[in-house]
N, CA, C and O atoms as CSV, one atom per row, in Angstrom:
chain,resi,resn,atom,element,x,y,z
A,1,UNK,N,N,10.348,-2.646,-9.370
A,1,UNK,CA,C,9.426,-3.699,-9.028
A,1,UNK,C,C,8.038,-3.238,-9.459
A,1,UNK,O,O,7.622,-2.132,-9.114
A,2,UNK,N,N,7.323,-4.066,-10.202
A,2,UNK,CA,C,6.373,-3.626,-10.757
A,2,UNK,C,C,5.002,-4.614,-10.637
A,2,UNK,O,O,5.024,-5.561,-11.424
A,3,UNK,N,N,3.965,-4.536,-9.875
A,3,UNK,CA,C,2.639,-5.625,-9.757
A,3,UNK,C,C,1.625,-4.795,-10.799
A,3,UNK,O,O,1.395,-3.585,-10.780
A,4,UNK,N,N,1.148,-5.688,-11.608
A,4,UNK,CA,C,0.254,-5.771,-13.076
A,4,UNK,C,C,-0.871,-6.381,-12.917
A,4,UNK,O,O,-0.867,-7.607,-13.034
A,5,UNK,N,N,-2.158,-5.664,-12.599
A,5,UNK,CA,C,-3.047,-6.683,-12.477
A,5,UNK,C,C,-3.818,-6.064,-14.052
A,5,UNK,O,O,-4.603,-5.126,-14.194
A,6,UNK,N,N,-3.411,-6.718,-14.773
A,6,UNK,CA,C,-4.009,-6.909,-16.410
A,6,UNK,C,C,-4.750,-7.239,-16.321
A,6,UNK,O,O,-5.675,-6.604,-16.829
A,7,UNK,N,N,-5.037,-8.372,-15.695
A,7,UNK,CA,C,-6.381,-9.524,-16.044
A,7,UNK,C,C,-6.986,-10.110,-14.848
A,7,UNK,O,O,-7.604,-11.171,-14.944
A,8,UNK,N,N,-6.854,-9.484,-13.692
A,8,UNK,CA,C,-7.768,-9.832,-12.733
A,8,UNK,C,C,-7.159,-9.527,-11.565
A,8,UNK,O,O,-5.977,-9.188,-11.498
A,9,UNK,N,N,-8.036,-9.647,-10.451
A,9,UNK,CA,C,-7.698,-9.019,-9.151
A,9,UNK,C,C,-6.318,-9.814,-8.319
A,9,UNK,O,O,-6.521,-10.948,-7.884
A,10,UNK,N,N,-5.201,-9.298,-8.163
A,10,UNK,CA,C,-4.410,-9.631,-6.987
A,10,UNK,C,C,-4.325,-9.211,-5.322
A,10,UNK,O,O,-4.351,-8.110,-4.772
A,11,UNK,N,N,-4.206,-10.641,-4.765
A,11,UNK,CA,C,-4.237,-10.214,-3.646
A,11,UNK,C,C,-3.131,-11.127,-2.924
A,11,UNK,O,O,-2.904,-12.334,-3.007
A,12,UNK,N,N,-2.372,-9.829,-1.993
A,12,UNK,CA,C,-1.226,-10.270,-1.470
A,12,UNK,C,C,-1.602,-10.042,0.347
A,12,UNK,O,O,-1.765,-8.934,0.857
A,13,UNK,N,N,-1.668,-11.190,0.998
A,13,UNK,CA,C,-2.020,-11.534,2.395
A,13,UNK,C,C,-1.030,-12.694,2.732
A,13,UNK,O,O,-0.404,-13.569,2.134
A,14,UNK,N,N,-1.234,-12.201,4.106
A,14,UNK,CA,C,-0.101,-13.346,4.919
A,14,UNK,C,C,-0.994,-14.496,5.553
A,14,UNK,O,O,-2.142,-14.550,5.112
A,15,UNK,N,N,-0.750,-15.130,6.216
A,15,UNK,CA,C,-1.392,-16.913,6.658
A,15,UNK,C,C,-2.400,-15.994,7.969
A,15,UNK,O,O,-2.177,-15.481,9.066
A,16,UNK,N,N,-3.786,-16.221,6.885
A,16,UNK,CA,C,-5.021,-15.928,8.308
A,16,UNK,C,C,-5.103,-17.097,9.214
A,16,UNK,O,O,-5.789,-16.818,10.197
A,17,UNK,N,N,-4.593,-18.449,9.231
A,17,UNK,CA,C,-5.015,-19.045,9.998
A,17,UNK,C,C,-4.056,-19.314,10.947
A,17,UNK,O,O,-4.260,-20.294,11.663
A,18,UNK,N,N,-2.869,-18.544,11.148
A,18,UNK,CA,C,-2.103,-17.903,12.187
A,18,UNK,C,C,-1.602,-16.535,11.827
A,18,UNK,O,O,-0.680,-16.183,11.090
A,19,UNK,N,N,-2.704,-15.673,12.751
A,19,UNK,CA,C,-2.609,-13.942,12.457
A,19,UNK,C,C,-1.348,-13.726,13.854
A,19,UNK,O,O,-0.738,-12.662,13.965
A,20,UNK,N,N,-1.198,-14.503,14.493
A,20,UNK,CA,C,0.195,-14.104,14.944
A,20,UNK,C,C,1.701,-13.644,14.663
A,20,UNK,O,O,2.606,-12.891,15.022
A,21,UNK,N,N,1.313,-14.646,13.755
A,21,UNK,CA,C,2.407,-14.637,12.890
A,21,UNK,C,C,2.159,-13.590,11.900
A,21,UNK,O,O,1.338,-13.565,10.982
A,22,UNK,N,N,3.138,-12.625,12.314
A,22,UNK,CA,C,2.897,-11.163,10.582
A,22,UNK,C,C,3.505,-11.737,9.111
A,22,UNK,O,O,4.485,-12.449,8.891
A,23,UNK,N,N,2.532,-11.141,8.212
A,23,UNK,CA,C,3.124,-11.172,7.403
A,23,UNK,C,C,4.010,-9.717,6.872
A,23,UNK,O,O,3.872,-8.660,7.488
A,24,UNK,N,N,5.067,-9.854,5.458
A,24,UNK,CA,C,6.114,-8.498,5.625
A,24,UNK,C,C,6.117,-8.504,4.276
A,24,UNK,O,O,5.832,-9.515,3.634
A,25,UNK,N,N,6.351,-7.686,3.884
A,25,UNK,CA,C,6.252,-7.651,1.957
A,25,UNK,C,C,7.615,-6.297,1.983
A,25,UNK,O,O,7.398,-5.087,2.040
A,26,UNK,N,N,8.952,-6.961,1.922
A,26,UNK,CA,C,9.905,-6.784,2.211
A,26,UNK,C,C,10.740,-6.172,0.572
A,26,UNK,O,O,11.363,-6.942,-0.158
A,27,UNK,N,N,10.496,-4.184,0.176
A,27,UNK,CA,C,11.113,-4.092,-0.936
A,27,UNK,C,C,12.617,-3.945,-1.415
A,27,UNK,O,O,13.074,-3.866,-2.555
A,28,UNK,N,N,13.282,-3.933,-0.087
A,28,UNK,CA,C,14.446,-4.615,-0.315
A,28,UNK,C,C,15.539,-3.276,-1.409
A,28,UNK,O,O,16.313,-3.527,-2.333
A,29,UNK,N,N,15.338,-2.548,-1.085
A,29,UNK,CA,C,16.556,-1.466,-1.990
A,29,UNK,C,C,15.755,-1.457,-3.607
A,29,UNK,O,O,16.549,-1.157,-4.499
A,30,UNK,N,N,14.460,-1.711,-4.043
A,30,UNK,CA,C,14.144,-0.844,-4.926
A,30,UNK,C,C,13.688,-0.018,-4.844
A,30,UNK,O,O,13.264,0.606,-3.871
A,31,UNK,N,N,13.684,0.277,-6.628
A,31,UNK,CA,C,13.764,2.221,-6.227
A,31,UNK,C,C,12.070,3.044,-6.291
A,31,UNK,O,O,11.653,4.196,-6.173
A,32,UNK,N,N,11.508,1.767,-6.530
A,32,UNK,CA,C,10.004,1.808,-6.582
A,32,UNK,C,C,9.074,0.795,-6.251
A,32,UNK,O,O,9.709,-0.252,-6.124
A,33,UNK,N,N,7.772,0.600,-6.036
A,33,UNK,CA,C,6.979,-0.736,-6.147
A,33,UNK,C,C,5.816,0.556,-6.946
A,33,UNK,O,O,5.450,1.643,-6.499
A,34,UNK,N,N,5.574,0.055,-7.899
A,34,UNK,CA,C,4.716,0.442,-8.774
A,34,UNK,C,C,3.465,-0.711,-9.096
A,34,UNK,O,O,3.541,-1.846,-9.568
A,35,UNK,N,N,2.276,0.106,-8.622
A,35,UNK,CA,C,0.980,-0.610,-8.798
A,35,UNK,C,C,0.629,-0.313,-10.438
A,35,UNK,O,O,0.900,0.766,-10.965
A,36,UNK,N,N,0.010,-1.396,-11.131
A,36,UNK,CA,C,-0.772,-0.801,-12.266
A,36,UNK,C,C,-1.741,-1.799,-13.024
A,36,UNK,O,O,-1.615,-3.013,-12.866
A,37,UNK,N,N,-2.652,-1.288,-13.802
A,37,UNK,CA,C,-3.649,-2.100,-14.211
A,37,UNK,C,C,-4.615,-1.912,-13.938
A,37,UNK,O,O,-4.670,-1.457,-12.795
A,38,UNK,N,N,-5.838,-2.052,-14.556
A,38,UNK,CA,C,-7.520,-2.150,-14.599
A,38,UNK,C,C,-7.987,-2.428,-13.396
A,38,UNK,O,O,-8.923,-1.797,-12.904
A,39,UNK,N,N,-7.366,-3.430,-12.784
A,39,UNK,CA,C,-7.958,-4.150,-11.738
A,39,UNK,C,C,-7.455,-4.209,-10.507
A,39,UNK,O,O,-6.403,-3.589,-10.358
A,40,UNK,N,N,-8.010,-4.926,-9.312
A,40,UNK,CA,C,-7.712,-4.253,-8.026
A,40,UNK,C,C,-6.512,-5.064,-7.333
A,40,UNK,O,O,-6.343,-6.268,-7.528
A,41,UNK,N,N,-5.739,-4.320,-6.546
A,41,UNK,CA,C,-4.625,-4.968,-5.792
A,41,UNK,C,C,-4.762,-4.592,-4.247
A,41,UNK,O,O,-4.441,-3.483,-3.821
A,42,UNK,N,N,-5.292,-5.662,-3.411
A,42,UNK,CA,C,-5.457,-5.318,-2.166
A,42,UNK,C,C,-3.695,-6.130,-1.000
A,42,UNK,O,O,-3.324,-7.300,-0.905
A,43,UNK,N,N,-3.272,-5.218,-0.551
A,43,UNK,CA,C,-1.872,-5.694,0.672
A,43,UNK,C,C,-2.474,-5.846,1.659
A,43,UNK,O,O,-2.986,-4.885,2.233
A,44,UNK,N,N,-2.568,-7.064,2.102
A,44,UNK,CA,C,-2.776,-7.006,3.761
A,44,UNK,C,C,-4.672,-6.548,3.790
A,44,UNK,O,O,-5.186,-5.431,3.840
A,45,UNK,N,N,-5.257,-7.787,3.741
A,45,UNK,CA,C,-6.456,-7.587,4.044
A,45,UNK,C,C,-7.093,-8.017,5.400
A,45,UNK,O,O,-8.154,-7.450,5.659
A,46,UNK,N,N,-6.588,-9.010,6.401
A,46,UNK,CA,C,-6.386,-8.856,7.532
A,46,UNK,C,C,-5.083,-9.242,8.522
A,46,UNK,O,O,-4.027,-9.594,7.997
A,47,UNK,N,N,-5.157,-9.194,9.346
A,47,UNK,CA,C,-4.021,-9.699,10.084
A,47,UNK,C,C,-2.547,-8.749,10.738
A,47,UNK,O,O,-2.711,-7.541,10.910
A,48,UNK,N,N,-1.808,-9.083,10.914
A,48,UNK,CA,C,-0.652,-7.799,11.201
A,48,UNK,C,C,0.413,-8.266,10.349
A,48,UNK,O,O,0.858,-9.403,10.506
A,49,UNK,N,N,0.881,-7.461,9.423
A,49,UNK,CA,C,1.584,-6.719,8.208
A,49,UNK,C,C,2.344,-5.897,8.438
A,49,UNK,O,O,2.212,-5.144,9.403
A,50,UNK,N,N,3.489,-5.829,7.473
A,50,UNK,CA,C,3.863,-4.922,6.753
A,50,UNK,C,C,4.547,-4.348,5.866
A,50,UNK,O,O,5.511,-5.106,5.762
A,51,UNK,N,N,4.782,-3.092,4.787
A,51,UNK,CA,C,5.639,-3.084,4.351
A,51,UNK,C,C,6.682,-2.401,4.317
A,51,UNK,O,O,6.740,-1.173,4.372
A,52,UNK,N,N,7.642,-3.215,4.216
A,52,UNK,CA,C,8.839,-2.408,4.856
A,52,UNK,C,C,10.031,-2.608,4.073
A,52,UNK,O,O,9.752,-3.503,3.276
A,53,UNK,N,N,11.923,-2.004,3.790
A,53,UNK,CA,C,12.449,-1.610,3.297
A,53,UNK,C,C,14.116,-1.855,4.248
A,53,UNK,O,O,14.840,-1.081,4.875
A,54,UNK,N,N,14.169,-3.066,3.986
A,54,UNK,CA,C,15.561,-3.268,4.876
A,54,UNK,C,C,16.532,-2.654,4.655
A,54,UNK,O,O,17.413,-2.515,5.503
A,55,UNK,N,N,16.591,-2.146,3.464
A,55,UNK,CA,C,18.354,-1.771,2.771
A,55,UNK,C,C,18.196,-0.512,3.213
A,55,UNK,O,O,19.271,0.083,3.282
A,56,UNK,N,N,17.459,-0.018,3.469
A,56,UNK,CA,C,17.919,1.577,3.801
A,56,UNK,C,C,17.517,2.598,2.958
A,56,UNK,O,O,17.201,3.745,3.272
A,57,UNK,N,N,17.565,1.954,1.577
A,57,UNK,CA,C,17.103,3.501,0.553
A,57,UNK,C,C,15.909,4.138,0.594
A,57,UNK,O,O,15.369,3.861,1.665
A,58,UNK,N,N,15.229,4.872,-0.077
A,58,UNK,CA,C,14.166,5.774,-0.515
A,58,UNK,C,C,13.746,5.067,-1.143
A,58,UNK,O,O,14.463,4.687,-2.069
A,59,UNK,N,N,12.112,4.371,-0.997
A,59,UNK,CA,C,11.425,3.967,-1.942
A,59,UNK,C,C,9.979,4.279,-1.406
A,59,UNK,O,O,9.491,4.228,-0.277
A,60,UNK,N,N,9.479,4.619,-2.636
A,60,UNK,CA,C,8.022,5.035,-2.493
A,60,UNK,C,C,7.393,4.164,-3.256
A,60,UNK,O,O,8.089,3.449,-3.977
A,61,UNK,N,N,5.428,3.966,-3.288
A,61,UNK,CA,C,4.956,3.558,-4.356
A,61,UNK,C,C,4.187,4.064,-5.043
A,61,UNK,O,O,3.455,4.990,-4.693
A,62,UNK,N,N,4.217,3.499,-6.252
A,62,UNK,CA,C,3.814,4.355,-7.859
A,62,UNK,C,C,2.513,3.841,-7.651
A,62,UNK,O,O,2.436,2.639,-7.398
A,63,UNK,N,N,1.101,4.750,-7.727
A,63,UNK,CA,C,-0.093,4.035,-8.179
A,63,UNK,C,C,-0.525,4.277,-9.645
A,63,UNK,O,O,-1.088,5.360,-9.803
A,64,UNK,N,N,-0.400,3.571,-10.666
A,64,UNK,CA,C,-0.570,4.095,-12.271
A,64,UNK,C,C,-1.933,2.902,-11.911
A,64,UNK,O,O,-2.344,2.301,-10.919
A,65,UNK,N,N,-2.337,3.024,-13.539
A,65,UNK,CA,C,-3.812,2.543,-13.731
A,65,UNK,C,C,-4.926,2.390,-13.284
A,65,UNK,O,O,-4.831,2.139,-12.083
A,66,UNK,N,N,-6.426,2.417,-13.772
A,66,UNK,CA,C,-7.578,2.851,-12.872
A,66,UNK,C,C,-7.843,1.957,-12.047
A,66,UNK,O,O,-8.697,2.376,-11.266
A,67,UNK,N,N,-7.519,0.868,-11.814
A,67,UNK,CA,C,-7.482,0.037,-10.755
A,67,UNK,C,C,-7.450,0.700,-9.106
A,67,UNK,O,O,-7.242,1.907,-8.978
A,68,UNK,N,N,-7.667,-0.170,-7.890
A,68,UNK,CA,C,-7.741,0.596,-6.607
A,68,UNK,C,C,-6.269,-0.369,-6.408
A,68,UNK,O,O,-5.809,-1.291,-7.082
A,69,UNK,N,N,-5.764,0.357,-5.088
A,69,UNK,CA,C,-4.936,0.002,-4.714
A,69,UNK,C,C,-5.581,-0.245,-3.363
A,69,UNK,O,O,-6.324,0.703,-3.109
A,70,UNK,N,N,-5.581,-1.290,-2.256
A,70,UNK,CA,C,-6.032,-1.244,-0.796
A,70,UNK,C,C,-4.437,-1.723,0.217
A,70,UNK,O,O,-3.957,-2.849,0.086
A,71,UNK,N,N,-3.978,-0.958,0.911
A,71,UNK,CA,C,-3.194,-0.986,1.870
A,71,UNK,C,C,-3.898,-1.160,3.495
A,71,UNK,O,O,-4.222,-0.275,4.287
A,72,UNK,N,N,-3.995,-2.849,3.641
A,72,UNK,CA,C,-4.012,-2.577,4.801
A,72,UNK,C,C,-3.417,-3.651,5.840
A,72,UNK,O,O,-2.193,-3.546,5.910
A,73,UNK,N,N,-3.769,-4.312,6.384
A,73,UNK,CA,C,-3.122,-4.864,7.580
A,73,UNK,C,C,-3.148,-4.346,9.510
A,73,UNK,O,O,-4.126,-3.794,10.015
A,74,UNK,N,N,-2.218,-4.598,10.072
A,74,UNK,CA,C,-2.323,-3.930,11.481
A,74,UNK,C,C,-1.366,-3.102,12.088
A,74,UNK,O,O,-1.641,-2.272,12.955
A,75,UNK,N,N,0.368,-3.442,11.396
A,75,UNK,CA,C,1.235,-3.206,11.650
A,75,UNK,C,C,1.146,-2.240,10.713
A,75,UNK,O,O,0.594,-2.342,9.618
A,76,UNK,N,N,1.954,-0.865,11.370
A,76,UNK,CA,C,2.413,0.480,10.206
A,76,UNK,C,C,2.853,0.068,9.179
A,76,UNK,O,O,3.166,-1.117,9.287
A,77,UNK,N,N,3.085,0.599,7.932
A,77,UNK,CA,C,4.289,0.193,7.329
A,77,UNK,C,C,5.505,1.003,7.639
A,77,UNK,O,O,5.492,2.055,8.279
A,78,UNK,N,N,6.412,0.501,7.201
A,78,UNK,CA,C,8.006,1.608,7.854
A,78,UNK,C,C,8.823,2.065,6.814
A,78,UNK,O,O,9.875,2.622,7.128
A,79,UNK,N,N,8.411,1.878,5.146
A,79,UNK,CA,C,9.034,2.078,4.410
A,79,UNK,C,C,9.306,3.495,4.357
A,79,UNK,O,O,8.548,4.167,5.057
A,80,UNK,N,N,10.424,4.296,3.538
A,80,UNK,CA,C,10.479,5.526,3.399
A,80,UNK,C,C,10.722,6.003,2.136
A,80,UNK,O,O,11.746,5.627,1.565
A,81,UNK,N,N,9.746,6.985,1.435
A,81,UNK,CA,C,9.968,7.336,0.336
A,81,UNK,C,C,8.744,8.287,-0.174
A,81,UNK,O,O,7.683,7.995,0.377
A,82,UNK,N,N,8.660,9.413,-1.154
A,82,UNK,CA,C,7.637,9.562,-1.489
A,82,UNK,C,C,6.901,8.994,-2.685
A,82,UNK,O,O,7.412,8.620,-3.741
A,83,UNK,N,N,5.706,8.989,-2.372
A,83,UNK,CA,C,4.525,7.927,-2.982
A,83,UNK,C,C,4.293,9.061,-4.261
A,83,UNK,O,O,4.892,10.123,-4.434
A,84,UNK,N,N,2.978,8.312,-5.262
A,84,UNK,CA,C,2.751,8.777,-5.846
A,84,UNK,C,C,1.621,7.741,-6.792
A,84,UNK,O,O,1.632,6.597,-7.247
A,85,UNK,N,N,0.437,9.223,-6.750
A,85,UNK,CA,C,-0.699,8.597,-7.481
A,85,UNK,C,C,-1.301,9.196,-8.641
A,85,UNK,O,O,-1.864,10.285,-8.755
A,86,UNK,N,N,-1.086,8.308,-9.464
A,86,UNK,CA,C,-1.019,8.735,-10.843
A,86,UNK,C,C,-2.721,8.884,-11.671
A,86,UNK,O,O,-3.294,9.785,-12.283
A,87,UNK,N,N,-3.127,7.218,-11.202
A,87,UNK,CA,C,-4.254,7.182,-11.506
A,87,UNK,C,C,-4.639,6.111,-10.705
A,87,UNK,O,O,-3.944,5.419,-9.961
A,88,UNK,N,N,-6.646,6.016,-11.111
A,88,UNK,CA,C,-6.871,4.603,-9.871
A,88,UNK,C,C,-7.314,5.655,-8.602
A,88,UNK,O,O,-7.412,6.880,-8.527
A,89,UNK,N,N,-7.538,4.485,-7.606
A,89,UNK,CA,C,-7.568,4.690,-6.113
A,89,UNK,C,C,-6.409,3.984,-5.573
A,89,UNK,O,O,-5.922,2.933,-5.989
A,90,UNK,N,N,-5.895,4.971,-4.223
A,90,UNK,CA,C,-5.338,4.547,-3.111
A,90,UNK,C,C,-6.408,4.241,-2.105
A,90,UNK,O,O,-6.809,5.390,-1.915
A,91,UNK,N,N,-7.180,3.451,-1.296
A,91,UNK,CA,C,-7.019,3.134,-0.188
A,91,UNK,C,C,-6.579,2.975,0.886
A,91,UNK,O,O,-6.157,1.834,1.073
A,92,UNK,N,N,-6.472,3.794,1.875
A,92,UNK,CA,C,-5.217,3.483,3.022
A,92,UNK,C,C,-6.216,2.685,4.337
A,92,UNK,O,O,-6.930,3.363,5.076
A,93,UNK,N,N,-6.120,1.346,4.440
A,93,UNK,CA,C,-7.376,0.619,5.188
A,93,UNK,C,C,-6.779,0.865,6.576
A,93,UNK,O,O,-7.540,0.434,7.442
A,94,UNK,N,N,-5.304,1.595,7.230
A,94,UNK,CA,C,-4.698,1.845,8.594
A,94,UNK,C,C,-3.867,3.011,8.400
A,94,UNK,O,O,-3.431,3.527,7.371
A,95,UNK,N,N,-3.773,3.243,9.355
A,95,UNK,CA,C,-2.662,4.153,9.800
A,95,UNK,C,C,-1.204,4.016,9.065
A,95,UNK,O,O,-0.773,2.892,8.810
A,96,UNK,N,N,-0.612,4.948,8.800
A,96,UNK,CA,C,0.496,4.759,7.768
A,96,UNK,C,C,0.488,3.536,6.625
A,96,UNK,O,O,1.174,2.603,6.208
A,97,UNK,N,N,-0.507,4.070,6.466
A,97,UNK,CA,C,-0.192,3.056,4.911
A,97,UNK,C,C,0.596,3.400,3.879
A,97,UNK,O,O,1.282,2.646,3.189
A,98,UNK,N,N,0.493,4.393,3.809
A,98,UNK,CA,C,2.027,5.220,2.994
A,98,UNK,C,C,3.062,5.439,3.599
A,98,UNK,O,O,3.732,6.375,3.164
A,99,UNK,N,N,3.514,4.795,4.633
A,99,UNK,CA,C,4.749,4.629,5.333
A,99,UNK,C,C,4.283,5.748,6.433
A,99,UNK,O,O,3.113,6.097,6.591
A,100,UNK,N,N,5.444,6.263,7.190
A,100,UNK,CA,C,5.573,6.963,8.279
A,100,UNK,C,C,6.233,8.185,7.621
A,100,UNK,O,O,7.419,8.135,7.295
A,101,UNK,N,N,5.342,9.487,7.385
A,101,UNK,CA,C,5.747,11.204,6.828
A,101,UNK,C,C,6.234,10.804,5.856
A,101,UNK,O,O,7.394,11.205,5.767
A,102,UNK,N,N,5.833,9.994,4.782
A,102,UNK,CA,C,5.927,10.028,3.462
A,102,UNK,C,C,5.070,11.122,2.666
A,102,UNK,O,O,3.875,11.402,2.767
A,103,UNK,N,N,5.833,11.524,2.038
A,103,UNK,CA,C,5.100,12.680,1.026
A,103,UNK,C,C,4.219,12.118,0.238
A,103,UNK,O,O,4.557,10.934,0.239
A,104,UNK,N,N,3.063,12.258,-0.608
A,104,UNK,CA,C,2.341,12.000,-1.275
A,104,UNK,C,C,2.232,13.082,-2.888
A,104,UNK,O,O,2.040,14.296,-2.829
A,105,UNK,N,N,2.356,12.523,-3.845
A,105,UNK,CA,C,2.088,13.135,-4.772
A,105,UNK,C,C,1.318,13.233,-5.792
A,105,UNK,O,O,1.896,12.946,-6.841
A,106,UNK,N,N,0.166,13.544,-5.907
A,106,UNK,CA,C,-1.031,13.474,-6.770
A,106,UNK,C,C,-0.750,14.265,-8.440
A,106,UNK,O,O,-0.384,15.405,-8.726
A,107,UNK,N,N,-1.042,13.303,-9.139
A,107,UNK,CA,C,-1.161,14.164,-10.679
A,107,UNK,C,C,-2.605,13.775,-10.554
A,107,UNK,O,O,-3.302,14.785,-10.460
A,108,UNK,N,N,-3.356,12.562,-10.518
A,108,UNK,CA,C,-4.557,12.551,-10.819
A,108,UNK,C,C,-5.067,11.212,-9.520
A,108,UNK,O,O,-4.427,10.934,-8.505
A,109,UNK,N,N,-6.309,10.612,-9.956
A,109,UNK,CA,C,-6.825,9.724,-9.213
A,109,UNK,C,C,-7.293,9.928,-7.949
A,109,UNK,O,O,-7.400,11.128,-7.693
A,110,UNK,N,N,-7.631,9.148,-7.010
A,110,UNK,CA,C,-8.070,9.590,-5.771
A,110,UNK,C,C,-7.675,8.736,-4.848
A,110,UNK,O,O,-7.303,7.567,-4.943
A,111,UNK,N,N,-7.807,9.511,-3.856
A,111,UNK,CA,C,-7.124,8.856,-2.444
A,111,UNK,C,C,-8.223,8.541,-1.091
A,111,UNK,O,O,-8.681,9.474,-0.431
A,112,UNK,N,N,-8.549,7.129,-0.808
A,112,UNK,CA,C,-9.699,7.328,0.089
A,112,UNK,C,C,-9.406,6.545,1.548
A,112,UNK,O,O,-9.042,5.372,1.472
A,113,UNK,N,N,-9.526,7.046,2.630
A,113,UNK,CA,C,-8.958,6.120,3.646
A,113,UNK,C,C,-10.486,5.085,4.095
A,113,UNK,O,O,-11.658,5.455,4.171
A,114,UNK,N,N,-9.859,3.659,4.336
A,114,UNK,CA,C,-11.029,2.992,4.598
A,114,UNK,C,C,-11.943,3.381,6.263
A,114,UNK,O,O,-11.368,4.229,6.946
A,115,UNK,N,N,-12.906,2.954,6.693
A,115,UNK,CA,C,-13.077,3.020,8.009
A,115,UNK,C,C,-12.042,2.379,9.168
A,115,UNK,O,O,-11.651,1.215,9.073
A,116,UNK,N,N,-11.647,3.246,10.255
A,116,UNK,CA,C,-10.585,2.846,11.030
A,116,UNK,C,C,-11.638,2.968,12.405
A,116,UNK,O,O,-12.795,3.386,12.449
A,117,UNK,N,N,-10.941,2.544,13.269
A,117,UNK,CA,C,-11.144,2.730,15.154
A,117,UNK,C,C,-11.239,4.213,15.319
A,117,UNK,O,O,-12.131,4.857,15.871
A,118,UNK,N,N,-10.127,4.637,14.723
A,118,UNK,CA,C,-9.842,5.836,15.414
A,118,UNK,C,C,-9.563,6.610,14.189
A,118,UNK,O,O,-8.458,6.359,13.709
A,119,UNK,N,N,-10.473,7.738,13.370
A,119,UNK,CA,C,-9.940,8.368,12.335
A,119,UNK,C,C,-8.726,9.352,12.160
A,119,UNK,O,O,-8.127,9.798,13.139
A,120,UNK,N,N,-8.489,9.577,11.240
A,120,UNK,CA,C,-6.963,10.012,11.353
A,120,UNK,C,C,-7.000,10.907,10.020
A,120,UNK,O,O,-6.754,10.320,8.966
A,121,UNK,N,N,-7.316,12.406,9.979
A,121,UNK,CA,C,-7.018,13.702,8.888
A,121,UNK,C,C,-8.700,13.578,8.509
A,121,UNK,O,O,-9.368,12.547,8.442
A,122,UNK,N,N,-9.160,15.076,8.275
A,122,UNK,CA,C,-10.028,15.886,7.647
A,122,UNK,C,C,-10.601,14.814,6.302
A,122,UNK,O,O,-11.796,14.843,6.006
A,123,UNK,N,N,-9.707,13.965,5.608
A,123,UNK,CA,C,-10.360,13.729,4.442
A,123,UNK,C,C,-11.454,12.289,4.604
A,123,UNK,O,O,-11.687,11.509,5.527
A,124,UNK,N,N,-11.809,12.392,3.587
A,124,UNK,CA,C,-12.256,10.686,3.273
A,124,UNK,C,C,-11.906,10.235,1.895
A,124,UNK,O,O,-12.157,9.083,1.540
């Protein structure tokens, strides 16, 4: 599974005008979700979210191209797999945004967590 923002910014959010209702960005037994492209891809910019992985397997996500990636929402995500950032920014705008003890793997790019309630690890 692969999101391409070639030519301009994507943004994937669930219905703000009922934040009760979560939205779920559901990867379903692939073996990746791979971000890539110039430009920015924000998940879950408000409301309660998440992403998560019904079938059971290992899936992590790929961040390729200088583009940012923004993960956020309210709900953890629950997926399991290790991630990986190639190039670009990660953003993690909550708490497990890379799932729950997902490994992380850096060749290049950077990783920045947004402002939270309650901070969470040494970095920024």
């Amino acid at each position: 599974m692969t999101w391409n923002a070639a030519a301009g910014n994507l943004v994937f959010n669930g219905n703000n005008a009922a934040p009760a209702t979560p939205w779920t960005i559901n990867l379903n037994g692939a073996s990746a979700l791979t971000i890539d492209g110039a430009y920015n891809i924000s998940v879950g910019t408000s409301g309660p979210g998440q992403i998560v992985n019904t079938e059971g397997t290992t899936t992590g996500i790929i961040k390729n191209g200088t583009g940012t990636l923004f993960l956020g929402g309210t709900a953890a995500n629950t997926f399991t797999g290790a991630n990986a950032l190639n190039d670009g920014t990660i953003t993690a705008g909550k708490a497990d945004a890379l799932g729950a003890g997902n490994a992380l793997i850096m060749t290049g790019g950077l990783l920045k967590r947004a402002a939270l309630a309650r901070p969470w690890g040494p970095w920024t």
